[in-house]
N, C-alpha and C positions, 0 to 999 in steps of 0.2 A: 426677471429676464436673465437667461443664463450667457456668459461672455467667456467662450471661448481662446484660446491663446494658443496663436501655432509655436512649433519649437524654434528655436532659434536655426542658422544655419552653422553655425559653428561646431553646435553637439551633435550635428549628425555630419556631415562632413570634415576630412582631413583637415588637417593645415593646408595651405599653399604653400610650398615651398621650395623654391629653386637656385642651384646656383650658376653665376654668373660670369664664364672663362673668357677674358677676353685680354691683348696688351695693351688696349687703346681705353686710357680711363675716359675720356668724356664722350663714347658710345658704350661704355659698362654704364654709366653716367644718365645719360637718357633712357636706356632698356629699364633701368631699373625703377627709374622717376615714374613708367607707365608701369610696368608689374608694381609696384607701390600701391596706386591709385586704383588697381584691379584687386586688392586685399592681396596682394601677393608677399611672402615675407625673402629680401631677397639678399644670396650674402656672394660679394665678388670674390674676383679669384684671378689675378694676373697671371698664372700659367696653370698647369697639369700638378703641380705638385698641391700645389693650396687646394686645387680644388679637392683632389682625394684627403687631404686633411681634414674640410670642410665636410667632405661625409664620413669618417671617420667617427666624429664627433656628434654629427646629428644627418641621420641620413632625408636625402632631398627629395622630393616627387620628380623633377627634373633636372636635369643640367644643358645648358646653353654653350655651344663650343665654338671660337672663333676657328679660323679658317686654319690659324699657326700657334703656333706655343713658344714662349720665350725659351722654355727649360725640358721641354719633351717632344721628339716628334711626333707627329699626330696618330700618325698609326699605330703607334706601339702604345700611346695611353688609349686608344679604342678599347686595342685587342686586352688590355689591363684592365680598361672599366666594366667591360660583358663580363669577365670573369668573374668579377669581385663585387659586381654592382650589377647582375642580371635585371634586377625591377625597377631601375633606375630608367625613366625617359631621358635618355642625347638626343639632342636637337641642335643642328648645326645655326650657322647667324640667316644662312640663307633659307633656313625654316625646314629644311628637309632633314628628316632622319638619319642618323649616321651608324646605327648598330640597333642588333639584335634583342631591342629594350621593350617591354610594354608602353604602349604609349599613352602621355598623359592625359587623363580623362578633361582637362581645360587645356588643351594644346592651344586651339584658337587663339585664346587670351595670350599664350605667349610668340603668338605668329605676329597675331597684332602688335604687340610691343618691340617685335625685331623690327617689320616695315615701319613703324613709328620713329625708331630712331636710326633707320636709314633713311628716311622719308626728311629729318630733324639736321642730319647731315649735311645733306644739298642745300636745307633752305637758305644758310647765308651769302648764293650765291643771288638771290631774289632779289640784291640791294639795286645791281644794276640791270634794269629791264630792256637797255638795249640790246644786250650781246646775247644770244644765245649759246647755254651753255649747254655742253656732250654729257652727256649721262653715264653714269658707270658703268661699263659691266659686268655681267650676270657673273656671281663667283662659283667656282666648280665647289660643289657639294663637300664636305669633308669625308665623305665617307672613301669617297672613290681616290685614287691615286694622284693626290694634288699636287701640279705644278706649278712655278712662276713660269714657266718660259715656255715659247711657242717657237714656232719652224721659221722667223722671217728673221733674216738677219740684219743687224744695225751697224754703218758703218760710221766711227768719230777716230780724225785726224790719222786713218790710215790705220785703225786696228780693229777689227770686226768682232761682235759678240752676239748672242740673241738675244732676241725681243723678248720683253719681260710681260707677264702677265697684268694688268692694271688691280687686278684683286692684291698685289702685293704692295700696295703704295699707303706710306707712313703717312699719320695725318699731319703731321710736323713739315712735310715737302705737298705744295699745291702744286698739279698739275699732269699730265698724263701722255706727256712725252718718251718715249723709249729711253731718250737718253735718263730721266729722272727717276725713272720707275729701277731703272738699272742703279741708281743710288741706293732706292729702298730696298731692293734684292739685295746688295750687297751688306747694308747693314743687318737685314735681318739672318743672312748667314751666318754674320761674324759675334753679334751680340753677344749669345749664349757664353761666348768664349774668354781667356783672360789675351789673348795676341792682340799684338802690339799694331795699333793703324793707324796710317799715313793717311791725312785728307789731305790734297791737291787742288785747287782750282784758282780763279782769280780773284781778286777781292770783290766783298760782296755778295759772295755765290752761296752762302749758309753754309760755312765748314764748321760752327761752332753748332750750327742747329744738328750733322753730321754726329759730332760727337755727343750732344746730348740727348739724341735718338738713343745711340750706341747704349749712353748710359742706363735709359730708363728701360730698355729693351733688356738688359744685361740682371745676371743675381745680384749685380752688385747695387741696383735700384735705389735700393734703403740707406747708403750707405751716402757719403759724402760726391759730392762735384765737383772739383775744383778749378778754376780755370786759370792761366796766368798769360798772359800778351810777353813773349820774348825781347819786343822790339817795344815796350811802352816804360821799360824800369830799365835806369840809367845802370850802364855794365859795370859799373861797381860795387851798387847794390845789387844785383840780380843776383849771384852767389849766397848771400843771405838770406835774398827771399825765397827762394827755391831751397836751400838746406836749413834754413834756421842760422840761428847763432845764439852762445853764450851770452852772458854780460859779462861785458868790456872786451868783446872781442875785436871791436875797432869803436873808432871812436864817436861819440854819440848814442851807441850799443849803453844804455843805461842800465836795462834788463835782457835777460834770454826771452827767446820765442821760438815756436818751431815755424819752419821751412814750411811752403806749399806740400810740398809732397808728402809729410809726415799729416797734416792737416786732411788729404786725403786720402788716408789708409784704410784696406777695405772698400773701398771706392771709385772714381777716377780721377786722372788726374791730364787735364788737356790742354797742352802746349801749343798756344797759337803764334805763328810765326817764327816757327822754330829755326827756320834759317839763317837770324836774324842773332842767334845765339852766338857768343863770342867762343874760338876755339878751344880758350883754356880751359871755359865752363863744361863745353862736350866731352874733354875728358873725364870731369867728375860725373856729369849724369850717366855716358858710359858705362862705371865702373857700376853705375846704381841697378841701369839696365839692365847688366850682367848677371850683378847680383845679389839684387837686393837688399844691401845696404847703403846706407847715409851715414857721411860725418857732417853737424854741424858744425859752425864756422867756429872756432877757437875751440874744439872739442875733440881727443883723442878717442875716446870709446865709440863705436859703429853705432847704429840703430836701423834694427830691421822692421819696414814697411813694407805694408803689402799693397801695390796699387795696378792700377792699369792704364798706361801709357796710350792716349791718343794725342798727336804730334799732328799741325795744320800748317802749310805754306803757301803761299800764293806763287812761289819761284820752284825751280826743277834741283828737285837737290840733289838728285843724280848729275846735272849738269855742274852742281857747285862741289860735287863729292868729287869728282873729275877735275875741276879747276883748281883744287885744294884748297876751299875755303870752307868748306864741311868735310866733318871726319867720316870718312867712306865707312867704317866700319862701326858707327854708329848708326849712318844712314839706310844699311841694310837692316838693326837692328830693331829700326820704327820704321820701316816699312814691310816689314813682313807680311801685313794685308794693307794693298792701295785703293783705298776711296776718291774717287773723281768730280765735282762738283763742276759740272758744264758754265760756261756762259751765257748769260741771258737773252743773246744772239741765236745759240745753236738749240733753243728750246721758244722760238717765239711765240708757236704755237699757242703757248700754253698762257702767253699775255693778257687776255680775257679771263681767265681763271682766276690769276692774279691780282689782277685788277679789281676784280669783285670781291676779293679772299679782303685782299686792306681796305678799301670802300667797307664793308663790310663790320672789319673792326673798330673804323673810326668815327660808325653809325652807333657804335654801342652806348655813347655817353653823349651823342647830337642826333637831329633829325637825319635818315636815308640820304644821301644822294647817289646820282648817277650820270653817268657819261653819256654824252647823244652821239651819236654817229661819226662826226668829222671828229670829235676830240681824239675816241678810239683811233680812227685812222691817224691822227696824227703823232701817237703813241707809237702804232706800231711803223712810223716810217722813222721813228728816233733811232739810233745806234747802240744807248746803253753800254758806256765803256762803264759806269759804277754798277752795271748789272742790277739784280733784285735788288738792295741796298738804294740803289738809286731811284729806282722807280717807289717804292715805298716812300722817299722821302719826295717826289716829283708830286705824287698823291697828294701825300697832306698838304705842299702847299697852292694845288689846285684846289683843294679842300676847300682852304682859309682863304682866296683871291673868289672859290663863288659864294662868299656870304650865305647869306640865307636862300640863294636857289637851290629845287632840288636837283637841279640838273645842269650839269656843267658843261661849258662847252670851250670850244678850239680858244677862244679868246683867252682864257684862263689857264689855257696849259700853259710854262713855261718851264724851261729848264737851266741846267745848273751852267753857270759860266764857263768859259772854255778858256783856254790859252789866247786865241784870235781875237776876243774881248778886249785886248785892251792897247 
């Protein structure tokens, strides 16, 4: 009996191989978990530059392009990849083709895996099955002339801007409010760049989530983070922890160390509550903002770092530059680009979103719950002076008050004491 043997598919078929551009690691993260599982060999690539490295080195049957690019604009690495990469399939996240390519003989396979991990997106909103949640929408194709902004205008505290497209919204900010999406428009403008921003809003409102957008969105990614609270290190030390110091440069000082900001070189470096900063010290960071140099604390020779300055205040420091208790001419200094982070009042909408976004996280390590009806209402008839900060922790200890139900209700809400308590 004779026992035939077909060939394998490997010897007679390509590789699979594609790469993967996108800024948001955990939907590079899921696209690739499904080309994985489809024999797909798949290599990422956080902007435009990686990816042309990426074929450089070994060229791909496709590439996958998100909608923006941290380091490139989109159009200009098109018109660069037809040139140099003619046989190459682009294929944008929303599945459509974005240039002049052949297109890949298993495209399907990779349509499937973009609706897979858009489809993979949404699901953590599944935790709670009361609320119904808005769907995204449809992103304008890359090929064609992409914008964030549309024709309706949005007006907050008397200064008017447009309405930002929802395709633009970081996955670090829940929710799909004009005012929020105009948060992630903003960063993603400035990213790319090393200028110096000013987050503004009130406590609570993510001005540190702001700047760590900034950072991972920025070339300076790879490099360090650093962050330091103005107002949490007693003003005597603060001068040291922010420039370093020798040994024995005051007392206690047993050994040298370097400063925050030498710690973030190449990097960032984000000053929260910088208002809060004592006036003799703004003259030193001044001089740094200027120009680039640091003296440690008992150290005459300079030391030049390279960082990039994101500054966060919950108060108007134009108002305090004006009252002379911040140096005006540092305050233009880090504010060169102003980030605004609304309060959780002027974006309620987006309360359901939220609400299912931590439910959602605090399902990961315990069984689902969800909210029924009355509880929701009586969330959103709350005020939220601690804003998102507040309601996250309002969460968990709804969470822990319904035990092992899955569904929590009005009985269980409670919130944090007030002044009139006592």
């Amino acid at each position: 009996m004779t026992t035939f043997t077909s060939p394998t598919r490997a010897s007679s078929a390509p590789p699979r191989t594609a790469v993967l551009a996108s800024a948001d690691l955990s939907f590079r993260q899921r696209v690739k978990d499904t080309l994985t599982g489809l024999h797909w060999k798949v290599q990422e690539a956080a902007g435009g530059a990686e990816v042309l490295a990426h074929l450089d080195a070994a060229l791909a049957e496709a590439v996958i392009l998100d909608s923006w690019l941290p380091d490139l604009e989109v159009q200009e690495f098109i018109a660069e990849f037809e040139r140099i990469y003619p046989s190459v399939d682009l294929i944008s996240i929303d599945g459509t083709g974005v240039a002049k390519t052949s297109r890949s003989p298993r495209r399907n396979e990779i349509l499937y895996a973009l609706r897979k991990g858009q489809d993979d997106d949404g699901a953590i909103w599944n935790s709670a099955p009361v609320i119904d949640w808005p769907k995204d929408e449809a992103k304008e194709p890359v090929g064609r002339a992409t914008s964030f902004v549309s024709n309706t205008s949005i007006s907050q505290n008397g200064a008017r801007f447009t309405a930002v497209d929802a395709s633009c919204r970081l996955p670090e900010f829940v929710g799909q409010h004009p005012l929020m999406l105009e948060v992630s428009r903003r960063i993603r403008l400035t990213a790319c760049h090393k200028t110096a921003v000013l987050v503004q809003g009130p406590t609570g409102t993510g001005k540190e989530l702001v700047a760590r957008a900034l950072h991972r969105l920025s070339p300076r990614a790879s490099r360090p983070f650093v962050a330091l609270n103005c107002a949490a290190i007693p003003e005597a030390l603060l001068e040291a922890e922010l420039f370093g110091h020798t040994r024995g440069a005051f007392t206690g000082a047993v050994q040298g160390r370097i400063g925050r900001i030498e710690t973030a070189h190449g990097g960032t470096l984000f000053l929260d509550e910088i208002g809060e900063m004592p006036l003799q010290l703004q003259a030193k960071l001044l001089r740094f903002v200027e120009c680039g140099e640091l003296q440690r604390v008992g150290e005459n020779e300079p030391v030049r770092v390279d960082v990039r300055i994101v500054a966060a205040t919950h108060r108007s420091l134009a108002k305090l530059a004006a009252e002379g208790t911040f140096r005006a001419d540092l305050y233009y200094r880090l504010a060169v680009f102003l980030i605004r982070t609304p309060d959780l009042n002027a974006h309620k909408e987006d309360l359901p979103l939220l609400v299912g976004h931590f439910l959602a996280v605090m399902a990961e390590n315990s069984p689902a719950k969800s909210l029924d009806a009355a509880a929701m209402e009586q969330l959103r008839a709350h005020h939220w002076p601690g804003n998102v900060r507040e309601l996250e922790h309002t969460l968990e200890r709804v969470w822990i008050l319904a035990e092992s139900r899955p569904l929590i209700g009005a009985n269980e809400i409670e919130f944090g004491e007030t002044a009139g308590d006592f």
